[in-house]
C-alpha positions as CSV (number, residue, x, y, z in Angstrom):
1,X,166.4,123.1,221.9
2,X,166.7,122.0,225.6
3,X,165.0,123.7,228.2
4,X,167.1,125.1,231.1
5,X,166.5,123.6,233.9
6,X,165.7,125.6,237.4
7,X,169.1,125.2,238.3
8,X,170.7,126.4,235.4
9,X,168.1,129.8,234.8
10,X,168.5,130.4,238.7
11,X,172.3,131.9,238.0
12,X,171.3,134.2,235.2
13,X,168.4,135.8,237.3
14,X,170.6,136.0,240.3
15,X,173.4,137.5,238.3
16,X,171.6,140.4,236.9
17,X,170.1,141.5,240.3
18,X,173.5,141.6,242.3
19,X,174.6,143.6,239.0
20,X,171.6,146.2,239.7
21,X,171.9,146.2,243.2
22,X,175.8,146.7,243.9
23,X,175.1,149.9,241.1
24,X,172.1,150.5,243.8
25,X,175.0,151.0,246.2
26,X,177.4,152.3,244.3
27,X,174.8,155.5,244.0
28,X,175.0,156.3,247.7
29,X,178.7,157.0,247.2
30,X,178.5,158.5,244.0
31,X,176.0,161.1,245.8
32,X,178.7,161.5,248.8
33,X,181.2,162.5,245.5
34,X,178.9,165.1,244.0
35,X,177.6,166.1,247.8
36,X,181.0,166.7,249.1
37,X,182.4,169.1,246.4
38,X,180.4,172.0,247.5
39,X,181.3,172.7,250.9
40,X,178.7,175.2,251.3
41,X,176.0,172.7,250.8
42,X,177.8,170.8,253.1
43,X,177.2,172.4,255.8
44,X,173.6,173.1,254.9
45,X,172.8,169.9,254.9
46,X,173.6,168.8,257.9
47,X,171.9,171.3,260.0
48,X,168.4,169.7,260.0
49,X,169.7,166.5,259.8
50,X,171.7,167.3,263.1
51,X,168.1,168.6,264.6
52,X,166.5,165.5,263.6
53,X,168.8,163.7,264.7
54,X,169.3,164.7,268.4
55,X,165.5,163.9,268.3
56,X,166.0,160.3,267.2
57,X,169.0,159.5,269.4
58,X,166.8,161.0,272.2
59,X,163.8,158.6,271.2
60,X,166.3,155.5,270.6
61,X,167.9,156.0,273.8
62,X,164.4,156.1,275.5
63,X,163.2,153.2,273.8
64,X,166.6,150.8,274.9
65,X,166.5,152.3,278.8
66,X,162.6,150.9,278.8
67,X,163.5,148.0,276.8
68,X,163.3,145.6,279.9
69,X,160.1,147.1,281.3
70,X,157.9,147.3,278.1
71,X,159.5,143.4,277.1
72,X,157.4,143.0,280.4
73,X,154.6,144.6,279.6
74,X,153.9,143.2,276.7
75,X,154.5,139.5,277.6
76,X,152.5,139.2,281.2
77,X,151.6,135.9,280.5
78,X,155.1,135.0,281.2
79,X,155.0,136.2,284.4
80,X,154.7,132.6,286.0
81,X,157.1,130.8,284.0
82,X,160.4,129.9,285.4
83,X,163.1,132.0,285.5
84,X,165.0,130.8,282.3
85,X,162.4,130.5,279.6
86,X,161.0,134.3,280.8
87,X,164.4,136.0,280.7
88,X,164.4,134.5,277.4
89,X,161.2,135.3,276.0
90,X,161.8,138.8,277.2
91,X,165.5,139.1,275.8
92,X,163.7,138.2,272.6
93,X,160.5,140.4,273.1
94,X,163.1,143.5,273.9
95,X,165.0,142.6,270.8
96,X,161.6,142.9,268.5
97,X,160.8,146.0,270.4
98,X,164.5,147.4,269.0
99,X,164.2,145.9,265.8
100,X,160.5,147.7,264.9
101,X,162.3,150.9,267.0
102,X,165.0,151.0,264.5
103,X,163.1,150.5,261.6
104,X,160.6,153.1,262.4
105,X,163.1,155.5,263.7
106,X,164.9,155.7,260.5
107,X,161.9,156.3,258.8
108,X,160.5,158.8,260.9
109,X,163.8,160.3,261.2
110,X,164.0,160.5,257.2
111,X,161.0,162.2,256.8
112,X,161.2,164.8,259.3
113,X,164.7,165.7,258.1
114,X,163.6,165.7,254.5
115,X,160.6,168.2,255.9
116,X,162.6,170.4,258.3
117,X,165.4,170.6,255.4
118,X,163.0,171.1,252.4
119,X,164.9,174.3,250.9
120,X,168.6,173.0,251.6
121,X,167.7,169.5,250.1
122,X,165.6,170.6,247.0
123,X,169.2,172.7,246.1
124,X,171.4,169.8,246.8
125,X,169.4,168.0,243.9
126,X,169.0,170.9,241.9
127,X,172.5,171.1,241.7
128,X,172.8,166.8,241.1
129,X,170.3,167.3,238.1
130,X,172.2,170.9,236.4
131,X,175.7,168.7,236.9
132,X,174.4,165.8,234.6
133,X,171.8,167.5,232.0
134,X,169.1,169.3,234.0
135,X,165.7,168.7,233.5
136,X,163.5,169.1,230.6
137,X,160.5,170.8,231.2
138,X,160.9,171.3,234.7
139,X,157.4,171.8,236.9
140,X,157.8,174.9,239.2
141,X,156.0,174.8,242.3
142,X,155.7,177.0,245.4
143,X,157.5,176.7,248.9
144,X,154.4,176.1,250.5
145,X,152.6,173.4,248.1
146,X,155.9,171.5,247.8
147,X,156.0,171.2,251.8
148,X,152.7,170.0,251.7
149,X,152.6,167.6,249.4
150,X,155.9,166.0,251.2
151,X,154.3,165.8,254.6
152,X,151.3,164.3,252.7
153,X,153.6,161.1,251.0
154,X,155.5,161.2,254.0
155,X,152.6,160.4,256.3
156,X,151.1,158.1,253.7
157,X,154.7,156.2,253.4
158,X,155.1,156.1,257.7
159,X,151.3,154.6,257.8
160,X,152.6,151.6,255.1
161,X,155.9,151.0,257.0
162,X,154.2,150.4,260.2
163,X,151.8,147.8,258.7
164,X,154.4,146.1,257.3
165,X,156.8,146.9,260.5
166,X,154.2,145.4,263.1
167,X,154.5,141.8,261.3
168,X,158.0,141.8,261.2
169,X,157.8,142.7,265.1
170,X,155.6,139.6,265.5
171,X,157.8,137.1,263.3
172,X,160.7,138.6,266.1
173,X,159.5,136.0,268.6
174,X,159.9,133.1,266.5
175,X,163.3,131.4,266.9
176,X,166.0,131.6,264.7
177,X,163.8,133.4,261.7
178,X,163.5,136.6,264.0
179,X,167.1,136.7,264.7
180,X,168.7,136.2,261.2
181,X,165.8,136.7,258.7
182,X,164.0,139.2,260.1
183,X,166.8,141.6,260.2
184,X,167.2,141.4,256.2
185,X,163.9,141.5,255.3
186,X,163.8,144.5,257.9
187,X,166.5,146.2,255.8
188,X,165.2,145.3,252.6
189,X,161.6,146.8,253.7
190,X,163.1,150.0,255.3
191,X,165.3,150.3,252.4
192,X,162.7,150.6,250.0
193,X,160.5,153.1,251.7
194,X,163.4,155.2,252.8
195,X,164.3,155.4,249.1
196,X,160.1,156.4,248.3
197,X,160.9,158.8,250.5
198,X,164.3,160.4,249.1
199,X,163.4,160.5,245.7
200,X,160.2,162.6,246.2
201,X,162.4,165.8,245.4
202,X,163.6,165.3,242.1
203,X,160.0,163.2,241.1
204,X,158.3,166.5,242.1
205,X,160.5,168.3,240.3
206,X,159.0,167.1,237.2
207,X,155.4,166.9,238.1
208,X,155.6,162.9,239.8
209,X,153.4,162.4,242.9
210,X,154.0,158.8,244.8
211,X,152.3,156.7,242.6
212,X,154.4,157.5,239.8
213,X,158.1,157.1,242.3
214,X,156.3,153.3,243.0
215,X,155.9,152.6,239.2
216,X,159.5,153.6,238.3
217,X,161.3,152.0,241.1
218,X,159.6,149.0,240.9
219,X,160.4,148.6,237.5
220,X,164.1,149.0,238.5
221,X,163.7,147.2,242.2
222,X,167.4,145.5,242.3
223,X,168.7,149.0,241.8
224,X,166.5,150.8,244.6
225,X,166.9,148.1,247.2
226,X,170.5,148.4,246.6
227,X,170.1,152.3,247.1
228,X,167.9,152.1,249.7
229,X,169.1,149.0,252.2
230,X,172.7,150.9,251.8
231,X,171.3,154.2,253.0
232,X,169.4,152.3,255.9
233,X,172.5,150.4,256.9
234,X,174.5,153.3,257.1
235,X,171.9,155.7,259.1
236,X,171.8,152.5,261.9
237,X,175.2,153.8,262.3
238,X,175.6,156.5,265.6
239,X,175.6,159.5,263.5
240,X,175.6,158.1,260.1
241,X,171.9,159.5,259.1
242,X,173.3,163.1,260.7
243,X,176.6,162.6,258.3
244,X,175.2,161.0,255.3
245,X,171.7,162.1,254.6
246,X,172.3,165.2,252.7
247,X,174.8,162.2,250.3
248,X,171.6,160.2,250.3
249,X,170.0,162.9,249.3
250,X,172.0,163.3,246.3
251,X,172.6,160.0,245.3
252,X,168.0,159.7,245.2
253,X,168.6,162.6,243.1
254,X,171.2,160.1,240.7
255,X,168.7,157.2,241.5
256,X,165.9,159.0,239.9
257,X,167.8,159.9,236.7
258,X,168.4,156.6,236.0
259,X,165.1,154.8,236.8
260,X,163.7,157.8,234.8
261,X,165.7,157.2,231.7
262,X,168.3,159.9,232.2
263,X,171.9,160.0,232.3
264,X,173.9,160.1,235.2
265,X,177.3,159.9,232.9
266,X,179.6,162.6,231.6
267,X,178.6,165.1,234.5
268,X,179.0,168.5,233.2
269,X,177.9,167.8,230.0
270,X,176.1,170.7,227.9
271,X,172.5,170.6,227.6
272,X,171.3,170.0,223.6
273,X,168.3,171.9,222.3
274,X,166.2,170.4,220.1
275,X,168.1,171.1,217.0
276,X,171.3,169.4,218.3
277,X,172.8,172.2,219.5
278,X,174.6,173.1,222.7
């Protein structure tokens, strides 16, 4: 039997990954679906997004006014060079400095919203897990030990993002890679941690900590980064994390079902006991 050549195996791997990541996508709006038929929640949702947020638009705004100065500040070596090749260097440098902004922003934003919203957000998915099944043998734990261990994966998850963030920053200088290949692997890198952070509800809610949310989306990583870069894309948008991160928030909830081995079909179904029936 003949051997497939690189070129011919290089389709059928690249075929099943656009498969997993356009479903990866297709989560986000399924969560907007499920999100918007309860008006209620709604409106609950957005409230600490909308806290969170005028704190991130207030930091992002910051961050582009002092663009110029801190391009400046951190390329003083340029000081002496013509005028041509500095404004350059320093258009580049205050691109980089916008770039690692954005990326950190959304992740920072993410997990403070997540913390400040705790209560509203842990209902939205409870209400995305009783729609399609529930969940068997549920782990109950308190307001307060819930809230801590998010702020405990949420700090661990910020520390990670900024060691791979500050490279990314660095690779900004370089011509050409940090103007069109940065910005992907940007994406693909917020992406993923955005969606470690979304999914923390519903992985808690059956006794997961972070090392078991890494296991179970790696397994499934076309999926996730097709969750995840979607949800990132959409809260670079002015307003988009305020609008869509309760959605997100539902769709993690969908995401986790399905890298977990449960259904997300035939919402509403009745649960089954043990004996087979309803």
């Amino acid at each position: 039997m003949q051997t497939p050549t690189p070129a011919e195996s290089r389709p059928r791997r690249v075929g099943p990954f656009l498969s997993a990541f356009g479903s990866g996508v297709g989560l986000l709006f399924r969560g907007l679906a499920v999100y918007g038929r309860s008006p209620m929640l709604v409106l609950l949702g957005i409230v600490p997004a909308v806290i969170s947020g005028a704190l991130y638009l207030a930091g992002l705004g910051t961050l582009i006014y002092f663009s110029d100065d801190l391009a400046s500040w951190i390329t003083p070596f340029a000081d002496d060079w013509s005028d041509g090749p500095r404004q350059l260097l320093r258009l580049i440098a205050g691109l980089a400095l916008l770039g690692l902004g954005g990326l950190l922003g959304v992740l920072i934003f993410t997990a403070v919203t997540l913390v400040i919203g705790d209560p509203f957000y842990e209902k939205i998915s409870e209400r995305v897990e009783e729609r399609y099944g529930g969940v068997p043998d549920e782990v109950e734990l308190s307001w307060w030990r819930s809230l801590r261990r998010s702020i405990a994966d949420a700090a661990r998850l910020l520390v990670r993002s900024v060691l791979f963030g500050v490279p990314l920053f660095v690779a900004g200088f370089v011509p050409l890679v940090g103007q069109f290949v940065v910005p992907v692997v940007a994406a693909m890198v917020g992406g993923w941690f955005l969606t470690l952070g979304m999914v923390g509800v519903p992985f808690q809610r059956r006794g997961l900590r972070l090392p078991d949310r890494q296991r179970a989306l790696r397994a499934n990583r076309p999926l996730t980064l097709g969750f995840g870069v979607a949800v990132f894309l959409c809260f670079l948008i002015p307003l988009g994390a305020v609008l869509l991160t309760p959605a997100a928030v539902a769709g993690a909830t969908l995401l986790a079902r399905r890298t977990l081995g449960q259904s997300i079909d035939n919402p509403d179904r009745p649960r089954v006991t043990a004996s087979g029936a309803a």
